[in-house]
C-alpha positions as CSV (number, residue, x, y, z in Angstrom):
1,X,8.2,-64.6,64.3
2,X,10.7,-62.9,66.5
3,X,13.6,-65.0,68.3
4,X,14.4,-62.5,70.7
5,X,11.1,-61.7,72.6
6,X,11.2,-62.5,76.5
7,X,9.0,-64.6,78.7
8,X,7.9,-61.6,80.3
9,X,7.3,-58.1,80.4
10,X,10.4,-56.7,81.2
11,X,10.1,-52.8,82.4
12,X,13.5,-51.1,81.2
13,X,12.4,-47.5,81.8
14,X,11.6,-47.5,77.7
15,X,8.1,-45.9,76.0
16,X,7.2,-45.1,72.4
17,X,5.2,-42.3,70.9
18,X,2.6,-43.3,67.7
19,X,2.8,-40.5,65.1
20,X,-0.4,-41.3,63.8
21,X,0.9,-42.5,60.5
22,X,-0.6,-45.7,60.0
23,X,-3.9,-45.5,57.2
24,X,-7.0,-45.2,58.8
25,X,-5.3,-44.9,62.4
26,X,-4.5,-41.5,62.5
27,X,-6.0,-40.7,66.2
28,X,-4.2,-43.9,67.6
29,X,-3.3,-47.7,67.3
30,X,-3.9,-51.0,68.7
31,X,-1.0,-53.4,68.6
32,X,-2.8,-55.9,70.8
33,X,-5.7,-56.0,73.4
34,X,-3.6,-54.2,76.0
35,X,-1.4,-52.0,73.6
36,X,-3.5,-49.3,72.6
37,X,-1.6,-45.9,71.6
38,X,-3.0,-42.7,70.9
39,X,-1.1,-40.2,68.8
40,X,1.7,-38.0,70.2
41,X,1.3,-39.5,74.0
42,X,4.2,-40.9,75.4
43,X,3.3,-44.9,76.2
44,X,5.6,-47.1,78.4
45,X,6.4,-49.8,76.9
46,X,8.2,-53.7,78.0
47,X,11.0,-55.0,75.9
48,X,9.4,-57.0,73.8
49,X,6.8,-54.1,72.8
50,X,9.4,-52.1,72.0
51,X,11.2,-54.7,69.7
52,X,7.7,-55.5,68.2
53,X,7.9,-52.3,66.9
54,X,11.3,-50.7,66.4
55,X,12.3,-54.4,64.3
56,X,9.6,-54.6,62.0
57,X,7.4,-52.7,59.2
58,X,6.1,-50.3,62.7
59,X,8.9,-49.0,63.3
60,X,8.6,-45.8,60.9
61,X,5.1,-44.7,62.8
62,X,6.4,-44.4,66.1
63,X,9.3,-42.4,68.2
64,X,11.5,-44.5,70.5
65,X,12.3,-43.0,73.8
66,X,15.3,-44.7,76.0
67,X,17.2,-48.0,76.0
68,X,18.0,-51.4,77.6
69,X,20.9,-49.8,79.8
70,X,18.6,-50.0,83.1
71,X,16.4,-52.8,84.1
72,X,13.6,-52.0,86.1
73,X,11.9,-55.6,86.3
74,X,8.4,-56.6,85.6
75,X,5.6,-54.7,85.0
76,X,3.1,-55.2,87.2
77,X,0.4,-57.8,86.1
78,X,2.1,-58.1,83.1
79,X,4.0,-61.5,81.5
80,X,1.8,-64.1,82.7
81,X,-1.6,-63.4,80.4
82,X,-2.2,-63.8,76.5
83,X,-2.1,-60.7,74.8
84,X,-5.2,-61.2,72.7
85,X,-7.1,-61.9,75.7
86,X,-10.6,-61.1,74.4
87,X,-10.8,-63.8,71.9
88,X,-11.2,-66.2,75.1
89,X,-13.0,-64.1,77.5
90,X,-14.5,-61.4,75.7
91,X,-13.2,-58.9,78.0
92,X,-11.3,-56.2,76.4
93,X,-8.6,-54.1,78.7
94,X,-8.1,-51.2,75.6
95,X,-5.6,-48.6,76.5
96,X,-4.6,-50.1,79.9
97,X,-2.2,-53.0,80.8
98,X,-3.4,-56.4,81.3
């Protein structure tokens, strides 16, 4: 569990690119239902995305572009839905923000 994760999606200009390293991933990754990244794109990415995966075992598969010096606010439609939505409703938003 991570202490430092915000309420919401906080936009700070930040995005990560997936290198394609994790086994049996090598065309791109799901971190979550609204997370999906494919390898070598550049994917903008919220705070708490970015510490998901720069502070844990993920960090070594993906480049980290930017910092926490400007906030941008909230991305849009984002902070106020579950992040594994389709395991109440089914519905799947793949490669897209919720």
């Amino acid at each position: 569990k991570m202490d430092d994760l915000e309420p919401a999606c906080e936009d700070y200009g930040q995005a990560v690119v997936y290198k394609g390293t994790i086994p049996r991933h090598p065309s791109g990754w799901s971190l979550d239902d609204h997370h999906y990244m494919e390898t070598g794109k550049i994917f903008p990415v919220c705070g708490n995305t970015w510490n998901m995966l720069e502070k844990t075992r993920f960090k070594e598969h993906f480049e980290f572009i930017g910092n926490t010096d400007t906030h941008y606010g909230i991305f849009e439609g984002c902070g106020t839905s579950i992040p594994y939505q389709s395991a109440t409703t089914g519905v799947s938003n793949k490669g897209g923000k919720a």
